[in-house]
Structure formats: C-alpha cells, structure tokens
C-alpha positions, 0 to 999 in steps of 0.5 A: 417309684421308691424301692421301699417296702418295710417302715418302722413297723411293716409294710404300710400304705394306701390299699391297692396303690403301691406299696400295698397292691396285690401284685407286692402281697403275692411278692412278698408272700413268695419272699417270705416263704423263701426267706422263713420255710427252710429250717423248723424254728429257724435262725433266718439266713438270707444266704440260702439257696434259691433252688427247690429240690423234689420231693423225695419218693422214699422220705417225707419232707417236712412242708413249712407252713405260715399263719396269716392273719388280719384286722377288720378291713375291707382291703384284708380280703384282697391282701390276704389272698395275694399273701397266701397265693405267693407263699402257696407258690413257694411250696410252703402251706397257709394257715388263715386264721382270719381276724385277730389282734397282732399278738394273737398272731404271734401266739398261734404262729408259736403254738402251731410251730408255723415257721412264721406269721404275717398279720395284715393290718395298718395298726390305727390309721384309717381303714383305707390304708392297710400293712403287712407285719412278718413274725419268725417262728418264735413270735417275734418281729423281724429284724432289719436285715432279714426285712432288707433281704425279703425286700430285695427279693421281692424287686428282683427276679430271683425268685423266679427261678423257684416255679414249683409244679404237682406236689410241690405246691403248697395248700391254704388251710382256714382254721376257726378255732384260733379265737379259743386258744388265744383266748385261753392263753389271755386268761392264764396270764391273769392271777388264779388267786384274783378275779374280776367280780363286781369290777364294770369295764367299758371297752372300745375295741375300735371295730377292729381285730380284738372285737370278738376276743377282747369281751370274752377275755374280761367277761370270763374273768368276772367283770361286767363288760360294756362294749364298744365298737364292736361292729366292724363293717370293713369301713369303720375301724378306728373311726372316732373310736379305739386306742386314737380317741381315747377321749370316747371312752373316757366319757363312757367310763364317767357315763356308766359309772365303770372302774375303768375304760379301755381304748384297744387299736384297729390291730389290738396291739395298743392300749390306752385307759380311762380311770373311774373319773374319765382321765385318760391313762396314756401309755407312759402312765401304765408303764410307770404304774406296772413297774411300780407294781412289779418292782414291790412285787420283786418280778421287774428284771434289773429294776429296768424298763425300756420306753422311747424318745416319745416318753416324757421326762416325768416317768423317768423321774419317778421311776428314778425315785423309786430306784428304777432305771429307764433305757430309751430305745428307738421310736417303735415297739420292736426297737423296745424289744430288742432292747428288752431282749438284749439286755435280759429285762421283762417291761417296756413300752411306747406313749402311744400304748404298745406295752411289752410284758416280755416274759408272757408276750414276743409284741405289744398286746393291748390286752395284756397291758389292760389285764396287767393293769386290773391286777395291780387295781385288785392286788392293792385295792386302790382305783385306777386313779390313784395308781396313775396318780404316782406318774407325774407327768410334765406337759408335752405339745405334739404336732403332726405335720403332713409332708410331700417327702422324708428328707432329712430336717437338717437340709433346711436352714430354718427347721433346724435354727427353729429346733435349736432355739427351742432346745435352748429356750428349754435348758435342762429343764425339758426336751425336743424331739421331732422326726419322720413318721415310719408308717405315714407320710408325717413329721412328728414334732414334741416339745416338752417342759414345765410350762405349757404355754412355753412349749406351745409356742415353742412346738408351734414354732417348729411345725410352721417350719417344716409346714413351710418347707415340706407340705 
C-alpha cells in the first residue's frame, strides 16, 4: 500500500477504500489537530512537542477549535464524523458546519478565528470518490511541507503517546448559521453603486456544496435566477450537471433567453459561464476579461496575473497587448496563490475555473468569479459575449488517459520520441504539455496551436503512447 495521502489539492480517492477510510480520517483529524492547535493564528511548525500538558486549575487554557465542512456526498457523513473524533481526540474543539462550498469554509475558519478548517469534499469527480482539504487559520491552503508532516504522523505511532482523558477532551459543536455569514460577505464583494435588476441568470450548482448559498447570493442581488441542480441527494453531485458539462448550461442559457449561465463545481470552488448565446466562457476567458477590466479600472497589482501550463498562449498574447504580463505557476490553484502571494498580485487562475481574486478571497471561489464577471457586464454595458470576445483564444486538444500507475513519461522510449516529435512539428508556433493528474489516476496530455486538425493528431499521437505503455 502506498504511504501517499496529499496530491495536488488534498487527499482524494475512492471513499471507504484507502486513502479515503474512516480509519485515515480519524488519522488525519488527530494530525492535524496536532499540527495546527498549538499556537492562536499560527505560523505552522512541524518541530512542536508531542506532549499534553493538564489543564491548569488556576488559569484557563485557550482550547483550539477547527471548522469542518463538506460537499453534498453520501460518504461526507462517514468522513466527517472519523474527522471530528480524531481531532476531539487531540483536545482540540469541532465546529461542524455541514454543506458549503470550499471558500466558504475558509471564510468562516477566518471569521470564527478557528485554528484551521477542513473541507471534505472530492471538488468534480464523481460522488463516489471524496477528499479532505486542510486550511491554517488564515484561509489559506496548506503548503507542502506542513502537508508532508501531517502525513507522516498520521502513519507513525507518534501520536499515540497523546491520549488525553476528562477534561482534556475535546467537543464537536453544529453551528447552522454559517450560510448567512458567508452569504453576507458574498454580497459585500459586489458594488453598492451596481445591482442586479432585470439581469436573468441560469445557474447549475451541480448538486453540490453551493446549492443552498449560491441562488441567494444573485437573487438578493436583483437578478431573476433560474436554478439548476439543486437537489442533491448524495449520489447525484456532478452528475452530467456543474462546472464538468458546462455544455448543460450553455443550452439552458439559450432556452430561457438568460444573459448569462453559470456552471458551479460539486465544491463550488470553480466557475465556468455560458454567454447569452450559449458559448462556453472557460476559465482562461475570465481571466482575460476580468483583468482586462481590472487593469482600465487601475485595481490589477503590477499589471499581472498568474495562471498555469494548462492556459492557452491566446490569453498570453492578448494580455500582452494590453500591457499585462503573465506568470505560470504550477498545475493547481494553490500553486497559483502562493505565487500570487509571493510576488504581491491580486488575480490569477487555472482553465478549469478556480479564479482567485486575492485581495477578497484566500481560494478559488466560483461564486466570486461569477460575480466578478456580472460587474464588469454592468459596469460597461456590453453582453458577455463581447467581453469574451477580446480573449482569442488558439485551439487546444486534450486527452485524459486512465493509468494503472504514475511512473515517470520519460522511462518510456515511445512516449517521449511521440512527445518530442510533437513539439517540433509545432516550432514556436504552439506548445505540449502532458502530466500526471494530482487527484486521479489519469495522464493528462494537451497539445495547442493554430491548426486544429494538426493538434488532433499530434494530442492523439501521444495519448496512444501512453495507452499502450500504462492502461
């Protein structure tokens, strides 16, 4: 059995087989409450003691609490409470929270001052699989090492010599008011000056963690709201529905006559639009338009943004006529923050749909982006399809290949001569990248360029490679 937990974004995997049992949820609850309960607003050190020490008698000791949230899925019941025992069992206090999107549970482990948050959730895959994501005090993902050190306690016996007994154990506290606040801070982030009157929104919230908020946010707003999955039953997250098969909201959007339709993921950390034609606005495309936007508007910090491998070379060229520069961080949205972080900008981003607006959100918040995106279609006065317009886009082909193992592409003589040939058929004029998917057991391979029918072949070529090498 591999020792792994933490991929790109979390823990992820089939529920109840490993790494996602209840056994590795106590595990990691206890680790965590370890790693995170020791210091109010904490810096993480992996180097503190393992030791409890009594309360003290005379002097009340401040006990750390931890806010646990979920998506819509049937395994969330089983996950959650294997969380909240393993963190009870540290000493530390639960808030459960129940359903709500990702950055909604970053938000409240910031505004309740909780010394971390964990949301359980698998993001788009299907409602089989589920995750755990970890938050620090200040709403922001782990980093890699204090991922690495909850990890290795939770395969070691470390821990074990951390048994508090009487008082020392912790509570689990179920607060249902958490859907107002989050809802409040959403609204707030949009103008005073600006609403949402006469604007028709057809919204698919892929029966996931945004069902109940998401509505309320642009109804309150103004706008006229017709929803769409919004009827979780445990099963039927991302089922043909959300942020996966933006195409469902595209011919809603054209049906209803709506100005716009908005694909939301199973954790609502993503955000993908259809405009009043039913054209699919992807991620890349609401990057470009918001930064356009930003940077008339004198608000886009250095006139930069930061996206991934994944973003095609059309956003990088418009941008760049616009005087806008582009960074590329690694794959995965808490790689595009820390580099968001580390060089002081406000906006960046994946394809997929995780949009970061750094200076209202710690995470990609689909909701954000949405509203992000309905300011600039009021502040202008132009449809969505004419702001998309200005992000021209090159044609890209993407294959996702099912593997039975991760092992490294340039081990195989054939992957690598395909991959090789590609880029050179392409010059300067288009750009391959293939990887390893960090949630799933997939090679992802993207070829992009001028010439689709080229591209096709070229993305076909290496996905038969790897097919023959690793499915």
């Amino acid at each position: 059995m591999s020792q792994k937990l933490f991929g790109t974004d979390g823990i992820r995997g089939l529920a109840n087989q490993f790494p996602m049992t209840g056994e590795i949820a106590m595990a990691v609850g206890r680790a965590v409450a370890h790693v995170l309960r020791t210091h109010p607003r904490n810096v993480v050190k992996s180097s503190l003691p393992v030791g409890l020490k009594p309360l003290d008698s005379k002097r009340q000791v401040r006990r750390a609490k931890i806010v646990i949230g979920k998506d819509t899925r049937l395994s969330g019941y089983m996950i959650e409470q294997a969380l909240a025992s393993g963190v009870c069992s540290m000493g530390a206090d639960v808030i459960l929270i129940g359903p709500l999107p990702t950055p909604g549970v970053a938000f409240v482990t910031q505004s309740m001052r909780a010394d971390a948050g964990i949301m359980i959730s698998a993001s788009h895959n299907p409602y089989d699989d589920n995750g755990i994501k970890v938050f620090s005090a200040d709403g922001y993902k782990l980093p890699d090492e204090i991922e690495d050190e909850i990890e290795r306690l939770v395969f070691s016996k470390e821990l074990d010599k951390s048994r508090p007994t009487a008082d020392l154990v912790g509570k689990a506290f179920r607060i249902d008011d958490v859907h107002g606040r989050y809802l409040v801070f959403l609204k707030s982030l949009f103008p005073r000056d600006l609403d949402l009157l006469g604007v028709r929104i057809v919204l698919d919230c892929a029966n996931g963690a945004a069902y109940k908020v998401a509505p309320l946010v642009f109804e309150e707003l103004g706008a006229e709201v017709i929803k769409k999955g919004v009827s979780p039953d445990g099963l039927n997250i991302n089922d043909k529905c959300g942020a996966l098969y933006p195409e469902a909201i595209s011919g809603f959007t054209v049906r209803y006559r709506a100005d716009i339709g908005i694909s939301l993921d199973g954790d609502g950390d993503r955000c993908i639009l259809s405009d009043e034609n039913g054209e699919i606005v992807d991620g890349d495309q609401i990057i470009g338009l918001c930064a356009l936007q930003m940077a008339q508007e004198g608000i886009l910090k250095k006139n930069t943004v930061v996206t991934t491998p994944m973003s095609n070379i059309g956003l990088e060229l418009t941008l760049k006529e616009h005087g806008i520069a582009m960074v590329r961080a690694q794959v995965g949205d808490r790689y595009v923050v820390d580099t968001m972080r580390k060089n002081g900008l406000n906006l960046g981003g994946e394809q997929s749909g995780h949009i970061v607006f750094l200076d209202q959100s710690t995470t990609g918040d689909g909701i954000v982006a949405a509203l992000k995106v309905l300011e600039a279609m009021r502040r202008t006065g132009r449809p969505l399809s004419e702001l998309k317009r200005q992000i021209k886009l090159f044609p890209q082909v993407r294959h996702d290949i099912r593997v039975s193992r991760k092992e490294p592409l340039e081990n195989f003589p054939d992957v690598a001569k395909a991959i090789s040939a590609a880029q050179a058929a392409l010059e300067d004029k288009g750009r391959v990248f293939v990887r390893y998917s960090g949630t799933e057991p997939l090679a992802r391979v993207m070829v992009e360029g001028a010439d689709y029918e080229q591209i096709q072949g070229l993305a076909q070529s290496i996905a038969s490679s790897i097919q023959k090498v690793l499915s």
